[in-house]
Every structure is written in C-alpha cells, then in structure tokens.
C-alpha positions as CSV (number, residue, x, y, z in Angstrom):
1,X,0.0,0.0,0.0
2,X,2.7,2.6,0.8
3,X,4.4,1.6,-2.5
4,X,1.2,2.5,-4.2
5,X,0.8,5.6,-2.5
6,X,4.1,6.7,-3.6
7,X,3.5,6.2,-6.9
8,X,0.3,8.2,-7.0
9,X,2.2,11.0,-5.1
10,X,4.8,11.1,-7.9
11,X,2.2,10.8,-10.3
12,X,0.7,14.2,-8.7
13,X,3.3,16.4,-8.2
14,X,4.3,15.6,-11.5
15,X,1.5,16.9,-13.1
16,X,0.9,19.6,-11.1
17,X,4.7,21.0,-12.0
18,X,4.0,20.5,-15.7
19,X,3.5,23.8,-17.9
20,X,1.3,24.1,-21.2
21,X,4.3,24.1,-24.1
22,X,5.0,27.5,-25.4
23,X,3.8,28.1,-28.9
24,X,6.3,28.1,-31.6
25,X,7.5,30.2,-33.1
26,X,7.2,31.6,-36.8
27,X,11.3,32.0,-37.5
28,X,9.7,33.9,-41.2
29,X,10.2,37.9,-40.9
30,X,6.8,39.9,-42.0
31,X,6.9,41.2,-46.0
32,X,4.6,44.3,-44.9
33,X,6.7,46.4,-42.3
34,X,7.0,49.8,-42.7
35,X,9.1,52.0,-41.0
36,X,6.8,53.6,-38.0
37,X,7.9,57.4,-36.6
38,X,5.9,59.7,-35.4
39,X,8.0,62.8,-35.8
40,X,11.1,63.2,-35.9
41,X,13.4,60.9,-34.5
42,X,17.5,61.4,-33.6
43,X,20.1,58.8,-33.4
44,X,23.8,59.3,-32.2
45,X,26.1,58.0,-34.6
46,X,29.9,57.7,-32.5
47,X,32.9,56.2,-34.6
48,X,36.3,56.1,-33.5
49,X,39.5,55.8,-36.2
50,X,42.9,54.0,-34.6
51,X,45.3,55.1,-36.8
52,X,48.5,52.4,-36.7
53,X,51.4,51.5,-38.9
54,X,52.4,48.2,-40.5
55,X,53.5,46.8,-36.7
56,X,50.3,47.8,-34.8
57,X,51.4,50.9,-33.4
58,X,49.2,53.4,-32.7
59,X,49.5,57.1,-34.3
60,X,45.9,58.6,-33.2
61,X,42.8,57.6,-32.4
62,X,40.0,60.1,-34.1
63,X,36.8,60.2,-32.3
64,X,33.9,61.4,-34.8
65,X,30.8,61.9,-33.2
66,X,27.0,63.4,-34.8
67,X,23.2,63.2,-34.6
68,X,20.9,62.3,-37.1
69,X,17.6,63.0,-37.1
70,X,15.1,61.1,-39.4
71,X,11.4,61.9,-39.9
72,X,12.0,65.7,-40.3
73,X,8.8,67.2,-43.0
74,X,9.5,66.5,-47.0
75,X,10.7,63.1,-45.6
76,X,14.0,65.2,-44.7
77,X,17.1,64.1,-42.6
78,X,19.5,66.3,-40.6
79,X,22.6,66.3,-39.5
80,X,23.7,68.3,-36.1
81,X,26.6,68.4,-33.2
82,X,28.9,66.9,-35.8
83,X,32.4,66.8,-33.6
84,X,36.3,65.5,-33.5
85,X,38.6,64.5,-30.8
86,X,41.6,63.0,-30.6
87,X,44.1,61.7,-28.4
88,X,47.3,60.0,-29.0
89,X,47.2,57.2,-26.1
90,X,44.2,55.2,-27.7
91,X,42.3,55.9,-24.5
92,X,38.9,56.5,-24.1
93,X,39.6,59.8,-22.7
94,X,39.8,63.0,-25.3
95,X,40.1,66.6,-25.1
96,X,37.1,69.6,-25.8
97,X,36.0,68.3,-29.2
98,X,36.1,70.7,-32.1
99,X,32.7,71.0,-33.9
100,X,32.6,70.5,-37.9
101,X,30.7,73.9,-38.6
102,X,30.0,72.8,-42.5
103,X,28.0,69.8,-41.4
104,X,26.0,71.6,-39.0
105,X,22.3,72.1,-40.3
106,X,23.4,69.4,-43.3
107,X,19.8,68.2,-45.0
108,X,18.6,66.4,-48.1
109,X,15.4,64.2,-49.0
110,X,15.6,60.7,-47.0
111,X,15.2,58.7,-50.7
112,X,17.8,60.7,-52.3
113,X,20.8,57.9,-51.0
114,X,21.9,57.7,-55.0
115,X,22.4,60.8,-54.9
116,X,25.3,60.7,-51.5
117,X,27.9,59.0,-54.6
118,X,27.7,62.1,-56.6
119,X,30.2,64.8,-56.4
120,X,27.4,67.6,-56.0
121,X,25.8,66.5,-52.9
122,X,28.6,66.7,-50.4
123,X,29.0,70.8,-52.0
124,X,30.3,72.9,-48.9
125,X,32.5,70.1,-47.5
126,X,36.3,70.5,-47.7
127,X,38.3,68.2,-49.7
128,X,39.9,66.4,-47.1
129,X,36.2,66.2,-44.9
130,X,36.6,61.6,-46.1
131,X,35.5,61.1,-42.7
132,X,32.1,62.9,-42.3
133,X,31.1,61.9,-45.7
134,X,31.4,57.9,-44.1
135,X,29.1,59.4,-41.3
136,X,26.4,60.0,-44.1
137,X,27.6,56.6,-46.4
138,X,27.8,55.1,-43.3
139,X,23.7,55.6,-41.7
140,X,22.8,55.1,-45.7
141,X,24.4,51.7,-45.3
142,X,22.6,50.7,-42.0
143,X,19.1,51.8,-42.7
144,X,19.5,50.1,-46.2
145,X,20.7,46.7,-45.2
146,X,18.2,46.7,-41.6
147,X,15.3,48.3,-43.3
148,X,15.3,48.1,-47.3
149,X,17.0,44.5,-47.6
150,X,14.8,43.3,-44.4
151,X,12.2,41.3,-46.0
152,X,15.3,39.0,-48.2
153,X,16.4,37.7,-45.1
154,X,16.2,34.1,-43.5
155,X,17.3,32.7,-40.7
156,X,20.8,31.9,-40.8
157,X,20.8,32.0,-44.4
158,X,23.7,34.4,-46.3
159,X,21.7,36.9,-48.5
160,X,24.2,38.2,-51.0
161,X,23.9,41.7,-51.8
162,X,23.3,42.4,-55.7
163,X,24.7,45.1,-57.8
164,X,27.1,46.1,-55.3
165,X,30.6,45.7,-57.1
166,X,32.1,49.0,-57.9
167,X,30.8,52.2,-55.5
168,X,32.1,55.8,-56.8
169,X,32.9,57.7,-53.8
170,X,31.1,61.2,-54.9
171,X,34.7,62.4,-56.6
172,X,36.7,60.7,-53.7
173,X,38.0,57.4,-55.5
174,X,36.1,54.1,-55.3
175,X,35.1,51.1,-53.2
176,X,35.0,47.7,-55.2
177,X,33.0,44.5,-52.8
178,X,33.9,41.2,-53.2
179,X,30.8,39.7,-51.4
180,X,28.7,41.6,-49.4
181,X,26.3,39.1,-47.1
182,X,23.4,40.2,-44.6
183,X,22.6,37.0,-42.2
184,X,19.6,37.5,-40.3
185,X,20.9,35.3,-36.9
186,X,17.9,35.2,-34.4
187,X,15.9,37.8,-31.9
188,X,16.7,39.8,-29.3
189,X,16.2,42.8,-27.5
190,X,16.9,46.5,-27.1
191,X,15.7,49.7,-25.7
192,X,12.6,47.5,-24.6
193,X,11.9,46.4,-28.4
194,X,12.1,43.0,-29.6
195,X,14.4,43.1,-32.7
196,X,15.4,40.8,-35.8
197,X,19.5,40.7,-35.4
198,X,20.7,41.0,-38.5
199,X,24.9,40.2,-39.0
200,X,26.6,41.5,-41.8
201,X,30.1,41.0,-43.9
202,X,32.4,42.2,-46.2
203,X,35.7,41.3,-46.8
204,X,38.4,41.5,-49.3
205,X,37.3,44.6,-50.7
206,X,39.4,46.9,-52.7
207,X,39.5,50.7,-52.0
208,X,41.0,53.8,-53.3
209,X,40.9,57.4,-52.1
210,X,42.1,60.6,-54.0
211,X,41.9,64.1,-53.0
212,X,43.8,67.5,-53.2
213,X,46.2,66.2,-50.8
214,X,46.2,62.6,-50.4
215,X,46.2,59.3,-52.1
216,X,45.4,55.6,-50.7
217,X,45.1,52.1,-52.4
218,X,44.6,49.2,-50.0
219,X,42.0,46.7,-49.0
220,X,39.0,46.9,-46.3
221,X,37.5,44.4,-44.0
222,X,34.1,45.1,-42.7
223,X,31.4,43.6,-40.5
224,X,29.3,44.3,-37.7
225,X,25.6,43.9,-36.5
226,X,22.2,45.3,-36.8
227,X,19.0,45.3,-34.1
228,X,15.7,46.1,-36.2
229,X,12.6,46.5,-34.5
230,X,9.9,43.9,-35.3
231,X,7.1,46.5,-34.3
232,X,8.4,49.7,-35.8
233,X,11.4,48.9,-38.1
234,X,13.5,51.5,-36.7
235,X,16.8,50.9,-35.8
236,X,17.2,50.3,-32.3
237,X,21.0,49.8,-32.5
238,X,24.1,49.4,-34.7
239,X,27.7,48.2,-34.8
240,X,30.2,49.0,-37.3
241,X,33.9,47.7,-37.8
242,X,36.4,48.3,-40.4
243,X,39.8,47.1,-41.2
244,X,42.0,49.1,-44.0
245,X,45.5,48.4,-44.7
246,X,46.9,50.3,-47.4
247,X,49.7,52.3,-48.9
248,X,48.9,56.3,-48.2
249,X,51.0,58.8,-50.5
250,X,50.7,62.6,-49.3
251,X,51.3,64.8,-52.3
252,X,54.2,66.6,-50.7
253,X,56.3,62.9,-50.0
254,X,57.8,61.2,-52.5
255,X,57.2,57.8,-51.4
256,X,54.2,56.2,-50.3
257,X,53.7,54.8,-46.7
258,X,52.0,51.7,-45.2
259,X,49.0,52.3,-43.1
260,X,46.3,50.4,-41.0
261,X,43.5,52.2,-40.1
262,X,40.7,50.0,-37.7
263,X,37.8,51.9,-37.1
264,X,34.9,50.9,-34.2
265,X,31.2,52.4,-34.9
266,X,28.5,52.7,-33.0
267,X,24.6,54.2,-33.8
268,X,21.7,53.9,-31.5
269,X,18.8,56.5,-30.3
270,X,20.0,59.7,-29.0
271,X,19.6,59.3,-25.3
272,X,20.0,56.0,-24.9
C-alpha cells in the first residue's frame, strides 16, 4: 500500500509541476513592415579611427561623433553636433571636441541615397572632410541593409547583396566588394523592443581614395551587427567595424607609406 501511495504522489506532483508548451515560433520575418515614426526621431552615430602602422602601433585615435535626425517634414534628414577628438594614447579619454561647422544644419530628401555618390551633394564640404562623408555613407548603409533588404532575409541564411561591385565615392576614389552578405541570426532585445538581429560582412574589398592632398590604395574588411525592430522597423542599434591596410601617399612625399586604419562604430537613439 505505501508503495502504491508513492507512486500516485509522484504521479501528482508531477503533473501539477508541468506547464502548457509555449507556442512556436514563426522563424519567417513579416513582408509588410513599414518603418513607423511619429515625428522626428534622432540617433547618435559615435565612430572612432585607430590610426597604426604596418606593426600595430598606434599614431591617433579620431573620435567622430553626430546626430541624425530622421522623420524631419518633406521626408528630410538632418545632421547636427557633428564633432572630432583626438588623443594619442588610444584611450577613451579625449580633449574639448572641435565642432565641424560645415555639417552643421546638413539636410537632403531621406530617398535621395543615390544621390550621396555624386560629387554635387557633399557641396560645402572641404576636400579632405573623407570622414564625415562615411558618417552620411555610413547611416545610408545601416538603414539600407536593416530596413530596405529586411524582408530578403532568413534565418541563418547568407543573402548576398546584388549590384554592389564597384561604389564611386562622390569624386573621392572608389570602393570595389567582393561579397557583401546580410545573415539574419535570431531575436533579441533592445531599448525595450524586440528586434530581428541582423549580422553582416564584407571582406576582401578593394578601396581607393584621391583628394587635393592625399592618395590611398589598399584593401577593407568590414562587418558588424544590426537590431531592427519587429514592431516599428526603426533601428534600435548598430555596430560598425572596419579594417583598411593600405599604402597612403601625401602629395608633398615622394614615397608612399604603409598604413592600417581599424575603425569601431557605433549608432543607437540619441539618449540612450
């Protein structure tokens, strides 16, 4: 009898400590999203250049720091509080930044990102401005592969880019892919929103810069990761990393020297 008994209070508890099984879930993204702001919306966009020679060490590191703002009227974006610092340690400590006056106020039509490759649209930047030109490449790259390419993805499936070979740099030289691939990796969350992570790669790639004062031909690594909304479709955070090793030729030296420059980006809501 006390056998018996057992049993039945094994039986018992073991039912009571069982839970209905979750419902599974749909690992397809939606084909319908649409970005949803109401009103403008501002992001901070931080990225950080270590410049180093051939042996790893380190010249400078460049802090370049700016908002965004999307959802401006006339489907307008901004730029504002564009900044540099540097230091010469590779801390994460940096003097008073120094504000890039011509960026301030910067503005153009959100759908006009063909336009960013043509010489015309950067008018009012100095020659030498390659960095805060990569801010604006740089968000037009993000949105693109988290919002526009969105609905290609599945999970854990390479999507290779199309039509991506050979990029004119708006009069500053050229930037030739090799394979660009977005991976869409799994869910997770940020700022409170639950987001498609989206991973993406390119590597191999062949760059050139020219300008007034400077020359470079050398190759680029780059990678990082995307969170995209699954309510709203807005960015909710962004990582950017870049590897160039190259040979830089000012025009004043007669020889070229070898460079590596690894650069560390990060974009997410202003305020968070």
């Amino acid at each position: 009898m006390r056998t018996i008994a057992i049993i039945g209070w094994l039986a018992l508890a073991s039912a009571f400590g069982q839970t209905a099984p979750s419902p599974a879930r749909d690992w397809t993204l939606p084909t319908n999203l649409a970005v949803k702001q109401n009103g403008p919306q501002s992001w901070r966009f931080t990225c950080d250049y270590f410049n180093l020679d051939n042996k790893g060490h380190l010249a400078n590191r460049v802090r370049y720091s700016a908002l965004y703002t999307r959802g401006l009227p006339n489907d307008a974006v901004r730029w504002n509080d564009v900044t540099v610092a540097q230091n010469t340690d590779g801390s994460d400590k940096f003097p008073a930044a120094e504000k890039r006056e011509f960026m301030e106020g910067f503005i153009y039509p959100h759908s006009s990102d063909k336009n960013m490759l043509k010489v015309d649209f950067f008018r009012g930047f100095p020659p030498m401005a390659m960095q805060e030109r990569n801010l604006v490449w740089d968000t037009a790259m993000i949105e693109s592969f988290g919002q526009i390419l969105f609905e290609h993805l599945k999970l854990n499936t390479p999507y290779h880019v199309p039509d991506t070979a050979n990029i004119e740099l708006a009069g500053m030289g050229s930037f030739r892919h090799k394979d660009l691939q977005l991976i869409w990796t799994g869910i997770s969350k940020r700022n409170g929103q639950e987001c498609v992570v989206i991973d993406y790669q390119a590597f191999f790639n062949q760059l050139e810069i020219s300008n007034p004062a400077v020359t470079l031909t050398g190759m680029s690594h780059y990678w990082g990761q995307i969170w995209v909304s699954l309510t709203t479709k807005r960015i909710e955070y962004a990582t950017l990393y870049e590897d160039v090793f190259g040979e830089m030729k000012l025009q004043i030296q007669e020889k070229p020297m070898v460079l590596n420059v690894f650069r560390i980006g990060t974009f997410e809501p202003a305020g968070k």
